[in-house]
N, C-alpha and C positions, 0 to 999 in steps of 0.2 A: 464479580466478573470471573470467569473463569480465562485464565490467560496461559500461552505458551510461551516460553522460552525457549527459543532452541541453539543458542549462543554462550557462553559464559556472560554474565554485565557485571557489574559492581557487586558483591558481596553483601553489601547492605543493604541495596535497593532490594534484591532477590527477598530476603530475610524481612522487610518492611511491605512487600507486596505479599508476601505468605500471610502476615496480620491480618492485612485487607480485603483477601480474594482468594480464591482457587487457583492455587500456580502448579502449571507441570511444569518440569526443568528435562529436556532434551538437547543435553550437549554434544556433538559431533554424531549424530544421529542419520542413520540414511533415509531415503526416501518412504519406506517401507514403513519403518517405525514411525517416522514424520506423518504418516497418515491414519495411524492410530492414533498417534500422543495427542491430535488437532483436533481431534473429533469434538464436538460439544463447546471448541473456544469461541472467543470473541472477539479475541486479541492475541497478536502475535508478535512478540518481540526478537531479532535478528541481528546476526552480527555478516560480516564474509567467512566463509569455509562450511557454508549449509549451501544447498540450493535450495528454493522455497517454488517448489513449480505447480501449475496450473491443479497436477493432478492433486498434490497435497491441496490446495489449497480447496479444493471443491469437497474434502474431505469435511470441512467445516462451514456450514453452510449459513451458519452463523454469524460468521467473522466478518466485524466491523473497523475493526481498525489494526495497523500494520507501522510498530515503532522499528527503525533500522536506528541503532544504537551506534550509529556512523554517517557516512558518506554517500559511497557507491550504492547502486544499485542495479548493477551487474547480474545479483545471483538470485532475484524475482522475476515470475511471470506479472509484467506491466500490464501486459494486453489484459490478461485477467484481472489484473485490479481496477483499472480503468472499468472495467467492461462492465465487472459486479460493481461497483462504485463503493469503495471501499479507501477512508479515508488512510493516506500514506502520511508519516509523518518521517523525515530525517532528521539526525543529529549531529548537523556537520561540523558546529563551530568546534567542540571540545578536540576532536580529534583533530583539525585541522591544526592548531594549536599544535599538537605535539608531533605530529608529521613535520611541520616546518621546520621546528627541532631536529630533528629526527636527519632530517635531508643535512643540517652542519657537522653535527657529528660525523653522520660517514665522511661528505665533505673533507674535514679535516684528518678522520683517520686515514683515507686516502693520499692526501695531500704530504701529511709526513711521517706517512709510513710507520704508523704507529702500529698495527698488528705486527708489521715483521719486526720493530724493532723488542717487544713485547716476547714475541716468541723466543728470538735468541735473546737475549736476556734469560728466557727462562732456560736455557741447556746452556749458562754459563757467558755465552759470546756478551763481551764488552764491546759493541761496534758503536762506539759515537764518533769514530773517524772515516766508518764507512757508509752511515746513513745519511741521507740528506734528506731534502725536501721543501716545499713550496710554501709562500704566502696565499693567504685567502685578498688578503689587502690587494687593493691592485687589479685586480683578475676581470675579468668579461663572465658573469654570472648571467646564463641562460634559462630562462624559465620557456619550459614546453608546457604549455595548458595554464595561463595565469589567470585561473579562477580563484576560488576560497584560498585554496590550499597554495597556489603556487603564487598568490600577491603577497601571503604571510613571507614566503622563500624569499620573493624581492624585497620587503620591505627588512629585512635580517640582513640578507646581500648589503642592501645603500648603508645599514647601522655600518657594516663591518671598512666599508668605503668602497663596495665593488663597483665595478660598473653593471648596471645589471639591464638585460635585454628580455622581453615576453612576448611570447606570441600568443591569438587565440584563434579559434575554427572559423572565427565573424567578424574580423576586425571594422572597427568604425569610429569615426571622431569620438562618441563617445568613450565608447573604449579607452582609447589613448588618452583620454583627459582622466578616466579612473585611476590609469595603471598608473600616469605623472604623478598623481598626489601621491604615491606609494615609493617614488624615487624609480619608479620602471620605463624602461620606453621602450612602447609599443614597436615591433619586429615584425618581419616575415620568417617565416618556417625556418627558410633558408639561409638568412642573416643569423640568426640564434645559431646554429646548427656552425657556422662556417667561422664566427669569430668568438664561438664562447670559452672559454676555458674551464669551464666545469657546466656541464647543461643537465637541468633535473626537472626531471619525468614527472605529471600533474594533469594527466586527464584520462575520464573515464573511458572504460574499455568498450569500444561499440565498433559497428562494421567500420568507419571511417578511422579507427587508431587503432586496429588489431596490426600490430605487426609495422605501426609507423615507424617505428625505429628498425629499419631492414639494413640490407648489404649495403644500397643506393643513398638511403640518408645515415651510415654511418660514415662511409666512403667521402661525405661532405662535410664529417666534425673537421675540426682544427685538430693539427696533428699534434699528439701530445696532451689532448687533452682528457676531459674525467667523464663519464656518464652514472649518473644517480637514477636509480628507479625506484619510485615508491606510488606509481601509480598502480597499474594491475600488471602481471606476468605479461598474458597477451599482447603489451603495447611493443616489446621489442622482442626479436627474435634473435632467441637465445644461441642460437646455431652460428648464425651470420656474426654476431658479436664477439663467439668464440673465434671464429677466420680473423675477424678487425681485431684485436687483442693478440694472436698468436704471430701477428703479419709484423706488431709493435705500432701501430697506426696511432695508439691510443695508449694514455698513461695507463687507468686503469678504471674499473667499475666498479658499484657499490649495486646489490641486490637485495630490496628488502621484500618484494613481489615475484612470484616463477611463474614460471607458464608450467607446471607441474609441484604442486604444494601438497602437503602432509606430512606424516611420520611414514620413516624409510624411502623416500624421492631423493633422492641426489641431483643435484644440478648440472647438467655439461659444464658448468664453469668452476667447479670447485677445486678443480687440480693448477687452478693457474694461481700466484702467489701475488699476482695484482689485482684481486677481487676479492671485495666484502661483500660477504652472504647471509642474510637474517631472515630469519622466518618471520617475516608477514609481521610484525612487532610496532609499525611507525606510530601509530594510535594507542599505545598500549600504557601507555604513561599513567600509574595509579591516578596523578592529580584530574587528568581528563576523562579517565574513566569514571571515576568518585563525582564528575561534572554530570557526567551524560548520565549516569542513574538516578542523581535530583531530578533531569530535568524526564525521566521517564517518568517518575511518582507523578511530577504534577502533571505532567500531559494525561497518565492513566485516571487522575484525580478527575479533572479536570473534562474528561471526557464520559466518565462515569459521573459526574454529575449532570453534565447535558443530557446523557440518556434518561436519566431521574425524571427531568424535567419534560422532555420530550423535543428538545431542541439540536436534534443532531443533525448535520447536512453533510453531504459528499466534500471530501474538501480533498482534494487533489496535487500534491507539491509536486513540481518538475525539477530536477537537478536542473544546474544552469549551467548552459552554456559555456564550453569552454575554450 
């Protein structure tokens, strides 16, 4: 098969599909080159920080299948994959895995002020009588979007003893009887929002959450409190966060997704000394990385044999529901 990459994946998997197959490698590639590099594939492998859109993809007229070495699927033309029927596979669990991680850490560095204590240390300041800082124990842990990603947040929340709260787009008995075996209990928007003490971000970026976290529902956290994002840039507006943050409304924020990402973006928030800022990294965890390129061999295996055979059908995955 001849297959593109146009994402960094595991190192190995890259290196074990060159054995196998025809691989191009296009990493941080623009649309232009993306339409060259696809020409003749079959398959296309992706991560977030490509766009893969309709006109790439008609580029390749070929292409049958479409692995996202992730989650989201924000940065595809859907309508065109639906449309040519071209089977989509995602790979959420691995990453999901290390996202939920991901959202404690900051969590915590937030909480006791371990970056600032780190920095002055480093230019000498001895300040262990001026730092303080909060327990996780105890606390009202808010899950915004408790899908994949954000049942793993609550299920880490109930280990640590939080109380933890979750809301979703569709709430229903069922729901609420998923989230309880997780230690969660099912919430409105508004309840999460108004009594959480650290609330973290977990749904995909689409018209109904661009920008869900604005002036109106920051103006409704509990004062004092944390905000984590590790869903997409778009979901909160980076401006209006900077006014809630500058006003003191709010302890502080952790940003691992921007509403403007790459090399040389600065963030409007990076001057204020109560915010953690990472580049787009929640997923990034070698062990889950090293997961999702197994699990790419065998799906490209796996699918290359059904083509062998002649057993191949549209097979169409929906992200769910959040």
């Amino acid at each position: 098969m001849k297959i593109l990459i146009a994402s960094s994946i595991y190192p190995d998997a890259i290196a074990q599909l060159k054995e196998r197959h025809e691989v191009i490698c296009a990493f941080g590639a623009g649309e232009e080159e993306l339409k060259a590099r696809i020409t003749g594939c079959e398959a296309l492998i992706f991560r977030s920080g490509v766009q893969i859109t309709a006109d790439v993809m008609r580029c390749a007229p070929d292409l049958r299948l479409i692995l996202r070495a992730g989650s989201g699927i924000d940065n595809i033309d859907l309508d065109y994959v639906q449309g040519r029927q071209i089977t989509l596979v995602r790979i959420p669990g691995p990453g999901a895995k290390a996202v939920a991680e991901m959202s404690f850490a900051l969590m915590l560095a937030l909480a006791r002020n371990v970056l600032t204590a780190d920095r002055l240390l480093r230019q000498g300041r001895w300040a262990k009588h001026e730092l303080t800082g909060y327990l996780l124990t105890g606390k009202v842990l808010g899950i915004v979007g408790a899908g994949n990603i954000g049942t793993r947040v609550g299920r880490l929340g109930a280990a640590w003893d939080m109380e933890v709260l979750g809301c979703v787009e569709h709430p229903t008995a069922e729901a609420a009887g998923r989230l309880a075996t997780s230690g969660i209990r099912l919430a409105t928007f508004a309840e999460v929002l108004a009594r959480s003490d650290f609330v973290s971000i977990h749904v995909p970026l689409k018209g109904s959450t661009r920008y869900l976290i604005n002036a109106q529902s920051l103006a409704r956290m509990k004062p004092g409190a944390f905000l984590i994002n590790l869903a997409r840039g778009g979901v909160v507006n980076e401006a209006a966060l900077y006014q809630t943050l500058c006003e003191g409304r709010l302890a502080g924020a952790a940003l691992d997704v921007h509403e403007q990402e790459g090399e040389g973006k600065i963030s409007p928030l990076a001057e204020l000394p109560n915010v953690i800022l990472t580049p787009h990294i929640g997923a990034g965890a070698i062990d889950s990385q090293r997961e999702i390129g197994e699990i790419i061999l065998e799906t490209i295996d796996s699918f290359a044999a059904k083509r062998a055979n002649k057993e191949l059908a549209f097979d169409w995955e929906v992200v769910p529901t959040l």
